[in-house]
C-alpha distance (Angstrom), angle and dihedral (degrees) to the residues before:
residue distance angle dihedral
X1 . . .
X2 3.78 . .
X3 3.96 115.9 .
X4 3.79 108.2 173.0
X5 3.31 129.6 -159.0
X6 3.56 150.7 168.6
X7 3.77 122.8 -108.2
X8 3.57 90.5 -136.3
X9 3.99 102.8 73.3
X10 4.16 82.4 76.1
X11 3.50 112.1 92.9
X12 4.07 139.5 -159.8
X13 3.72 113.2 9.2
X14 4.27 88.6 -5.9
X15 3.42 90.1 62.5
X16 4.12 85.5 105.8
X17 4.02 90.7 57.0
X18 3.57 96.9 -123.2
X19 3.98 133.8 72.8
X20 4.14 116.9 135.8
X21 3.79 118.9 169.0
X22 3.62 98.3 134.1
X23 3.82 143.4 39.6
X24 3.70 97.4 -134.7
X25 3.56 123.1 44.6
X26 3.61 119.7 102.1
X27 3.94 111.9 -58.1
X28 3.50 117.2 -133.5
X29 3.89 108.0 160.6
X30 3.18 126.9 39.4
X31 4.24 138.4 -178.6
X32 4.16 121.1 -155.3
X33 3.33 134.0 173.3
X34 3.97 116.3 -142.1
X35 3.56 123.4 -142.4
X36 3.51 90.1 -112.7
X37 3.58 93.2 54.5
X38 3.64 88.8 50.6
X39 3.85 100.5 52.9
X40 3.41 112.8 -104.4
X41 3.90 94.5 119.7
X42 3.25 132.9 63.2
X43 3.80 115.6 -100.9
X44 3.65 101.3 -155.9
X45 3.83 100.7 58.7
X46 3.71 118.1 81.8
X47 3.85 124.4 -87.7
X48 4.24 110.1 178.1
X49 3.64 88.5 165.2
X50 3.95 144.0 -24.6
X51 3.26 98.8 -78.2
X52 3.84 97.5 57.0
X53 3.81 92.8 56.9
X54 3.70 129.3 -161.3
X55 3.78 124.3 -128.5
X56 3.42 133.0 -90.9
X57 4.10 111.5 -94.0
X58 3.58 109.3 -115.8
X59 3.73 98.5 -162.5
X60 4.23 83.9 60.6
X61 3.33 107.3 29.7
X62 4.33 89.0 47.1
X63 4.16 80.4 75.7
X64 3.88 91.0 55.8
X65 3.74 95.6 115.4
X66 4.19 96.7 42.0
X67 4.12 75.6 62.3
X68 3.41 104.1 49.4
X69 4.30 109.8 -105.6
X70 3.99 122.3 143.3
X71 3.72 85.1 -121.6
X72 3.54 148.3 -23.9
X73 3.75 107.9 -46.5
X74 3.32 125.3 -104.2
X75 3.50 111.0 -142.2
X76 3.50 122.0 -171.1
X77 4.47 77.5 51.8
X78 3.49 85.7 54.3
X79 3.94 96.4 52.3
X80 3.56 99.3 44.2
X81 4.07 90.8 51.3
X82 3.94 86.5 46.7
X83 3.81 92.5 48.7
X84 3.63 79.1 57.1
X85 3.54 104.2 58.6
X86 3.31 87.1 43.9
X87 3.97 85.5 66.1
X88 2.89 92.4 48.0
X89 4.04 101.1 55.4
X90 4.08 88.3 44.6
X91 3.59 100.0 49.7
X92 3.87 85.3 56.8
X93 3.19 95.0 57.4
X94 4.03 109.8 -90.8
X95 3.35 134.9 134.8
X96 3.69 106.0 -124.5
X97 3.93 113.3 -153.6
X98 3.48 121.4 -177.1
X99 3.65 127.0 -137.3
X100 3.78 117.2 -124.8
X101 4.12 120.2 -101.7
X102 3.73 111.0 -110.0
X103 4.41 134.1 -174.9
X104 3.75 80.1 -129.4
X105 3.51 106.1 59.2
X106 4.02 120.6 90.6
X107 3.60 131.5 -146.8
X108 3.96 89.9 -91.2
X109 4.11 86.0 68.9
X110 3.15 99.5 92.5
X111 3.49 97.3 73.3
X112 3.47 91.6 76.1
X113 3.54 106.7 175.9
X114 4.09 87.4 79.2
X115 3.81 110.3 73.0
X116 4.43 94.1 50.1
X117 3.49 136.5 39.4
X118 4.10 110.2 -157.4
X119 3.65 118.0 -146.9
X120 4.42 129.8 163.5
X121 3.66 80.9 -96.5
X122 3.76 102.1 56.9
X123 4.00 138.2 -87.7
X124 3.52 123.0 -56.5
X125 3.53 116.3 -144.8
X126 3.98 117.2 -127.5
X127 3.53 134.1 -146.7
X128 3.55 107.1 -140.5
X129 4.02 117.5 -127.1
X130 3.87 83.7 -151.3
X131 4.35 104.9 72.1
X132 3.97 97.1 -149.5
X133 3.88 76.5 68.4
X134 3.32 108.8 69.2
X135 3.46 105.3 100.5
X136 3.52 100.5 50.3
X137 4.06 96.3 83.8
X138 3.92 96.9 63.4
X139 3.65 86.6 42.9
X140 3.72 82.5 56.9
X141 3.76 96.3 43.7
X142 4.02 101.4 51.2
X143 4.16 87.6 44.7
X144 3.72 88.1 48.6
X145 3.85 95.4 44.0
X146 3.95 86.8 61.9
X147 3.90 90.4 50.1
X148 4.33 85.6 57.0
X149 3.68 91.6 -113.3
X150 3.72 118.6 141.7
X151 3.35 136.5 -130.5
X152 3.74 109.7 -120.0
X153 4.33 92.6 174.3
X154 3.32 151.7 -58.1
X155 3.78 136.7 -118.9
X156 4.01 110.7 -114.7
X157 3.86 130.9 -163.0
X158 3.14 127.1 -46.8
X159 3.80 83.7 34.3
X160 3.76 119.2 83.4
X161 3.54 123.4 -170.5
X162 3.67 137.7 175.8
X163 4.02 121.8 174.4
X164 4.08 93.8 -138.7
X165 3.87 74.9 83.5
X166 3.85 103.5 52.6
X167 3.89 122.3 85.9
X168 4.26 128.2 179.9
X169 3.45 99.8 -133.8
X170 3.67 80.5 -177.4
X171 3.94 137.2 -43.0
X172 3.31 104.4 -58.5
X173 4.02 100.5 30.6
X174 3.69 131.1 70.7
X175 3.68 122.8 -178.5
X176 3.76 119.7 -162.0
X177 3.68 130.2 -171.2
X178 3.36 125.9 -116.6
X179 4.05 115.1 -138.2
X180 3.46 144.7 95.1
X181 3.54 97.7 -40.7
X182 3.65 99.9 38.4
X183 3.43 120.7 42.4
X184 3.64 150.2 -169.4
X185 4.06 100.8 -97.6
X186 4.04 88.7 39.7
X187 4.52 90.8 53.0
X188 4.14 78.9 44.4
X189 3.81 95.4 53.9
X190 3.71 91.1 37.8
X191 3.73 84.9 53.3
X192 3.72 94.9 60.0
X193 3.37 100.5 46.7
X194 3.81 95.7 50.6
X195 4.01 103.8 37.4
X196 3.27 90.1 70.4
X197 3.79 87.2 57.1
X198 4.10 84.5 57.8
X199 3.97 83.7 -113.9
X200 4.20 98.9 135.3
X201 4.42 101.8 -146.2
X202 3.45 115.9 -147.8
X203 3.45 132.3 -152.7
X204 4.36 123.8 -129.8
X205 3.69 117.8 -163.2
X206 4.22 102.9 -139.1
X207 3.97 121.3 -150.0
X208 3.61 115.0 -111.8
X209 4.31 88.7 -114.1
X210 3.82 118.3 170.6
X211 4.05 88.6 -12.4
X212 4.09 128.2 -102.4
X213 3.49 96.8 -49.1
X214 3.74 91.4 56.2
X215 4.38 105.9 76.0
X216 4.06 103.1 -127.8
X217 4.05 103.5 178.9
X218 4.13 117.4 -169.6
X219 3.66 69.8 -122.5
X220 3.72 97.0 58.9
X221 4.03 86.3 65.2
X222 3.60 107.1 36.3
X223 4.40 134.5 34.1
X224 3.95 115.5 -174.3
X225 3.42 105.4 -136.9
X226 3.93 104.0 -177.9
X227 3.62 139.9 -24.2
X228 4.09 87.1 -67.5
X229 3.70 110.3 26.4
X230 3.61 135.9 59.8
X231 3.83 124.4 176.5
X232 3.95 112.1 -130.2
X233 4.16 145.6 -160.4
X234 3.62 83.3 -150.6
X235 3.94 109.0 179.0
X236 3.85 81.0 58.4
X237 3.66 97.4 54.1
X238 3.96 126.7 92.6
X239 3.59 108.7 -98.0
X240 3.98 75.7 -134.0
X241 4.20 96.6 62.3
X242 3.91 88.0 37.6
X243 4.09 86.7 56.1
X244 4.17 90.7 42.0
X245 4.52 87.6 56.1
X246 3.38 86.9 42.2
X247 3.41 97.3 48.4
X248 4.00 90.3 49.0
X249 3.89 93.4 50.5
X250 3.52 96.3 -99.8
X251 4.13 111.9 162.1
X252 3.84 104.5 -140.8
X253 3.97 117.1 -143.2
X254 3.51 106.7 -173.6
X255 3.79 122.4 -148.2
X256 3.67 122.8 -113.2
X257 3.94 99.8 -96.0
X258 3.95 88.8 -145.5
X259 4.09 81.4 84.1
X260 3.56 109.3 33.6
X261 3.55 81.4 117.1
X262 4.00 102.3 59.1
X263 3.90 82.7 51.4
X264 3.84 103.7 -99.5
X265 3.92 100.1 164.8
X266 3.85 85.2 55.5
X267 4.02 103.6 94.0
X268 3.81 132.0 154.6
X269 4.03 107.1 -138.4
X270 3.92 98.8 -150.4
X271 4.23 86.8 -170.5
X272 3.88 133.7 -102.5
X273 4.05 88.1 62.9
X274 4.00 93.4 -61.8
X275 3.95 115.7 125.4
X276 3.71 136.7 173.7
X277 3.95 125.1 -125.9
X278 3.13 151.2 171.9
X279 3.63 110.4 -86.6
X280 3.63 91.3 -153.2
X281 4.26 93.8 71.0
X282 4.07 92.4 69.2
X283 3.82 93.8 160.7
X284 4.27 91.6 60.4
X285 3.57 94.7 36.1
X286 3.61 85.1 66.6
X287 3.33 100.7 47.0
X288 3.78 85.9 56.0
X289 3.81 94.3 45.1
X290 3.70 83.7 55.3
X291 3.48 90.2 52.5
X292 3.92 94.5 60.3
X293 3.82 95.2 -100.5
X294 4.25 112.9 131.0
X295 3.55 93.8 -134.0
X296 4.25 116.9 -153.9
X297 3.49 115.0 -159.4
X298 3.37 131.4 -164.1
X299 4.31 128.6 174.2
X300 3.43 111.2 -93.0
X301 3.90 108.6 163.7
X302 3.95 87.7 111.1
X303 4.02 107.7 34.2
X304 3.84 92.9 34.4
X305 3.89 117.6 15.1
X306 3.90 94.1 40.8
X307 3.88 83.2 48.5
X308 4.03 103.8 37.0
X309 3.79 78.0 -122.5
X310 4.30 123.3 130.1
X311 3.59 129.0 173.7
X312 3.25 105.1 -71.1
X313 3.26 85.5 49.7
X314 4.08 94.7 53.7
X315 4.07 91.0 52.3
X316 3.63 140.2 60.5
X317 4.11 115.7 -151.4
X318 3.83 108.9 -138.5
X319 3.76 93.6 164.9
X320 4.18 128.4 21.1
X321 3.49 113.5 170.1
């Protein structure tokens, strides 16, 4: 899905398209990348329109388990589930923009929100901790150029960064997880370029998990649901970023540990309490139902459980409100 827009219909201090400095308010633009885009069909067979999918690209998806997946992807799954989140984001009110196929991008692409981290001052550029990754920052860069959005930086060797691992705790604080995809020299460069913003970067100790093959995003543990709540994987959190929410007056729902494996802490806050989920984790969409959250669902056992990849994952905010 490809909804284009211009820039100009936001008004006041949106006018430039782009301002990002928390995870909840209202979301108005939005970047994917489709599966397509990413690789995993196969670009000589014929495509008239969604419905009449292509196949999968064996040349890509052959790689699927150096990247992480289940199993080899199943594409025209994957693009029908996509399309769907892709509902979802519109009929809230987003502008979904889609981000440009490319011969470098791999099949983990399509979980966009990776390679950038938006903020009202422009994108920073990451350098991915995973190597199959690399060229999914300029790709970001050169689409975001055409949007107006500035470049404010972009983390250099030895830093690695990914954004799975960065979290607005509010305006003026970002905590970032420290791990195998984001490390030490990446939080440090990301620290200069944003203190003299006044935005204070904080640092997130990870568990070691399944290992460094295994992706384990800040993101994989923890959602921010609204100013006050943020849903958690708690056992696997430090006891040290547990203390810091507390600290701030966050309430903690915890997910239902049944589906920590079909991704249930990973939630897209769409603003005014409404979030997208997985429709697959019934058990902790109910607890945040119960809550008072309107929960959206979508499938996801293709485009995000094959993947280790949720909706936050699948989008990249250009413009919260």
């Amino acid at each position: 899905m490809n909804v284009e827009k211009s820039s100009a219909q936001f008004n006041g201090q949106f006018s430039n398209g782009y301002s990002v400095h928390s995870m909840t308010g209202e979301l108005l633009r939005v970047m994917v990348c489709p599966p397509a885009n990413a690789g995993w069909c196969d670009p000589k067979k014929p495509d008239p329109n969604w419905s009449d999918l292509k196949e999968s690209d064996p040349k890509k998806t052959a790689a699927w388990r150096d990247f992480g997946f289940r199993h080899a992807p199943d594409y025209a799954k994957a693009q029908r589930q996509h399309e769907a989140l892709c509902r979802l984001l519109s009929e809230a009110g987003a502008e979904v923009l889609t981000l440009p196929a490319a011969d470098s991008l791999s099949l983990d692409a399509v979980y966009v929100h990776d390679a950038s981290l938006a903020t009202d001052y422009g994108l920073v550029l990451m350098n991915p901790g995973k190597k199959n990754r690399a060229a999914e920052p300029k790709t970001h860069a050169d689409f975001c150029r055409q949007l107006g959005i500035p470049l404010l930086g972009a983390i250099e060797s030895p830093g690695s960064s990914e954004a799975g691992d960065m979290v607005w705790l509010d305006s003026r604080t970002l905590l970032i997880g420290n791990g195998y995809r984001t490390n030490k020299a990446g939080i440090e460069q990301l620290r200069s370029l944003l203190s003299p913003k006044n935005v204070e970067v904080l640092s997130a100790p990870l568990p070691y998990g399944a290992g460094p093959s295994v992706c384990l995003h800040l993101m994989s543990l923890m959602s921010v649901l609204d100013d006050q709540t943020t849903l958690v994987d708690l056992p696997w959190l430090a006891v040290e970023t547990v203390e810091l929410l507390k600290s701030r007056r966050f309430r903690l729902i915890e997910i239902d540990y049944s589906e920590r494996d079909t991704l249930a802490c990973n939630v897209l806050a769409l603003g005014n309490r409404r979030l997208i989920a997985i429709e697959e984790n019934v058990k902790t969409n109910q607890r945040l139902r119960e809550a008072g959250f309107d929960v959206r669902t979508f499938p996801g056992s293709e485009i995000c459980i094959n993947g280790a990849g949720g909706p936050t994952c699948l989008t990249r905010p250009l413009l919260r409100k």
